[in-house]
N, C-alpha and C positions, 0 to 999 in steps of 0.2 A: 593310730588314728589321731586326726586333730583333735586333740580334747575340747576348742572354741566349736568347731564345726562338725563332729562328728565325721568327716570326711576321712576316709581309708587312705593313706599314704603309702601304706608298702605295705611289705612281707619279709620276715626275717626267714633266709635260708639255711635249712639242714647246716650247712656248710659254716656257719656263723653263730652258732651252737654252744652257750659255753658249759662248762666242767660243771655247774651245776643246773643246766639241764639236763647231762646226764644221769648225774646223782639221783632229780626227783623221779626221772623215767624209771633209772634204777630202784628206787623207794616207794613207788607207786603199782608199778607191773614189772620188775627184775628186767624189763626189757625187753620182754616177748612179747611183742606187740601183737595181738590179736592170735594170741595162744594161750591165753588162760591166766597172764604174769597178774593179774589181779587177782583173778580166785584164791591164787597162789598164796598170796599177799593178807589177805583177807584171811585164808582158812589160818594163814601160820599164826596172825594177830590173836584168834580165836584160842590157840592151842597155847601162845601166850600166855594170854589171859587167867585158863585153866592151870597152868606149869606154878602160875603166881599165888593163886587160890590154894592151891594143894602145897604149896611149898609154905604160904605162912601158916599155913593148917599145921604142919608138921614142925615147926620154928619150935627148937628144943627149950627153949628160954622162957616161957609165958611165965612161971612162977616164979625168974629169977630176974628181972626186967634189967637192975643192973650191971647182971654179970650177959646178959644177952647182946649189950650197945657194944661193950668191950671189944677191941682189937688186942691182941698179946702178941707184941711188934717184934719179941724176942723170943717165941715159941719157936717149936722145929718145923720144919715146913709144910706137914700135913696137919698139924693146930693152927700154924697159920693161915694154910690156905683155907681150914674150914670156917673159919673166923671172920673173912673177907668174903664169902659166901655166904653165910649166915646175916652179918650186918648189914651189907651191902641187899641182899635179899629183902630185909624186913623194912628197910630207912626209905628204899626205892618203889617198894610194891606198890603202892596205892595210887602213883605216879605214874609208872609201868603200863597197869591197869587201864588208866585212863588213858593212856595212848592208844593201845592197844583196842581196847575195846570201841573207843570212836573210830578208829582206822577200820577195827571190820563192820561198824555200820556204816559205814560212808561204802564199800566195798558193795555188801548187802541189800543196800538201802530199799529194794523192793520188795524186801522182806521185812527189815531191821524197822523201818519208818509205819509200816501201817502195825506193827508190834507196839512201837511205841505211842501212837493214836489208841489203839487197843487198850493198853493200860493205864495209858492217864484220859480216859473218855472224853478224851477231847477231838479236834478236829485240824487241819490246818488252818492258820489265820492269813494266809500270806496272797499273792494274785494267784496261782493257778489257776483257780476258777472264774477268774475275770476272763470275758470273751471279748473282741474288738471288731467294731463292722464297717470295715474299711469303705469306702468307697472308688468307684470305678478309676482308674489312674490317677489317684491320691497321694502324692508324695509325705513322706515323713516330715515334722519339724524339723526346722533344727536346733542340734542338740543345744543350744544357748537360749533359747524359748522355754526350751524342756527341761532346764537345771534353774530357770527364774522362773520358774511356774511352781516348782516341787520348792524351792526358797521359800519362795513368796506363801505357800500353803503350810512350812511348819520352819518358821523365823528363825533364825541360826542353824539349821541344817548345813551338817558338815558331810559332804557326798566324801564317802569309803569307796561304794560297789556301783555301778552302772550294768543295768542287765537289757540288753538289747533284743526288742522281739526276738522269738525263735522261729513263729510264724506273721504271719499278715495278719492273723486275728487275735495275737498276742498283744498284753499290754507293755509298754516302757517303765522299769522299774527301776529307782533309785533309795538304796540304802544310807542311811547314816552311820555313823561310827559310835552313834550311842543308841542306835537299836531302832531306829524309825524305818520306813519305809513307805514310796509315794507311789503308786502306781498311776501312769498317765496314760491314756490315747495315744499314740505313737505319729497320730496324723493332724489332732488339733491340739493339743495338748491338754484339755482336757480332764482334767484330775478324776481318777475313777474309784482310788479306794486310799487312803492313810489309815498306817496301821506302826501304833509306838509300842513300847513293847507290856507297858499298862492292858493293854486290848489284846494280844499274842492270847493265843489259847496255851495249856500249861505243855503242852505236846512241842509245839514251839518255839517256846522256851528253852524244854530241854535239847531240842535237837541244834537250835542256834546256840547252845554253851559244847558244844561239840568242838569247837573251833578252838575257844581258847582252852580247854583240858587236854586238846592233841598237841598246840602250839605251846604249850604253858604260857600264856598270855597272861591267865587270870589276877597273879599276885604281880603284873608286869617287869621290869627288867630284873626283880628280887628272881621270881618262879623260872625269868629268862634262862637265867645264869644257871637256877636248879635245874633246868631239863636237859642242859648241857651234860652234866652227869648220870641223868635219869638215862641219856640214848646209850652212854657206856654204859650202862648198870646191864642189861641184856650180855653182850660182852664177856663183862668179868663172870657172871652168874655160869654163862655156858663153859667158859675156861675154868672156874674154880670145880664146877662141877665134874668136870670132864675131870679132871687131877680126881673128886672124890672119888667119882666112880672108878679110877684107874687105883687107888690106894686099894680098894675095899677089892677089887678085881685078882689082884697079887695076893692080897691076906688070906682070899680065899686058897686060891691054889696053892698056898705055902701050906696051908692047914690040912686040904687035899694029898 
């Protein structure tokens, strides 16, 4: 789209597609497009989550905290590899976690969201409940009306997100990148609701830090760099584990 005029200019084709489009399709629904590759996605997050809880439940170290960080680079290779499991397990959990678990409420959300209203007694703060009463062959602004209008109503607003009715009686929303939001009229401009993140109900709140605990945004290019590790930490966990379980697999049947 023209980002001056909101005019639609094209469409990018299937065919023009790159390597990480397919990765987030991959990462989002395994690729099965209206087969379930979310649920999928979702439930596995879930059992993640649960694999991480139970696994530092059982992290043999709590009493030994220094001998737990430890790697023994020159052990035999099943101390080693339990040792790269173990660390790796307990340095990355809470990380893990937090991926995982925002990934299956974004999956859930029609569940996961009025859960989280549920618990922190609050309510949404945001436009859904804004309604808009268009009139009879009413065209849209355009969008350069509608980004000096949302300026002009909260002074240095740095536009992040632009959310484009979904219907005719929807409102025009523009986010900021430090947490505001302007809901306009989509036909006069209007301003119908501003909402900073002071005003956010606490439901809100949590669900908009959802974003940077998945992205590791939070601590910015520091947390960056960390979650690059954190996406292998799943990885080494399943490969180290796999070896534990194939050692203890063998001992058995030897003792057998």
């Amino acid at each position: 789209m023209n980002p001056y005029t909101g005019k639609a200019m094209g469409d990018r084709s299937l065919s023009e597609s790159r390597l990480t489009d397919y990765l987030l399709d991959l990462h989002k629904s395994l690729m099965l497009y209206g087969l379930g590759g979310a649920t999928i996605v979702g439930i596995a997050s879930l059992l993640l989550v649960i694999l991480l809880l139970t696994g530092v439940i059982q992290w043999p170290d709590w009493r030994k905290l220094a001998i737990g960080f430890k790697i023994k680079w020159n052990a035999l290779p099943k101390r080693l590899n339990f040792d790269l499991h173990k660390v790796a397990g307990i340095t990355m959990a809470i990380f893990m976690s937090f991926a995982a678990f925002t990934g299956f409420c974004w999956v859930f959300e029609q569940w996961t969201y009025p859960a989280i209203y549920a618990l922190t007694f609050s309510s949404p703060s945001s436009s859904e409940n804004i309604i808009v009463k268009p009139q009879p062959s009413q065209a849209f602004a355009p969008l350069s009306v509608l980004l000096k209008q949302a300026q002009q109503t909260v002074p240095g607003l740095q536009v992040s997100i632009v959310w484009y009715p979904e219907a005719k009686t929807s409102p025009f929303t523009i986010e900021s990148k430090t947490g505001e939001s302007v809901s306009l009229d989509p036909y006069t401009a209007q301003v119908l609701k501003v909402v900073t993140p002071k005003l956010k109900s606490l439901s809100d709140r949590v669900i908009d830090s959802f974003g940077n605990l998945h992205f590791g945004t939070f601590w910015g290019l520091t947390s960056q760099i960390l979650y690059v590790f954190v996406g292998l930490a799943p990885l080494i966990l399943f490969l180290t584990g796999l070896m534990i379980w194939r050692y203890r697999y063998k001992e058995k049947n030897r003792q057998q």
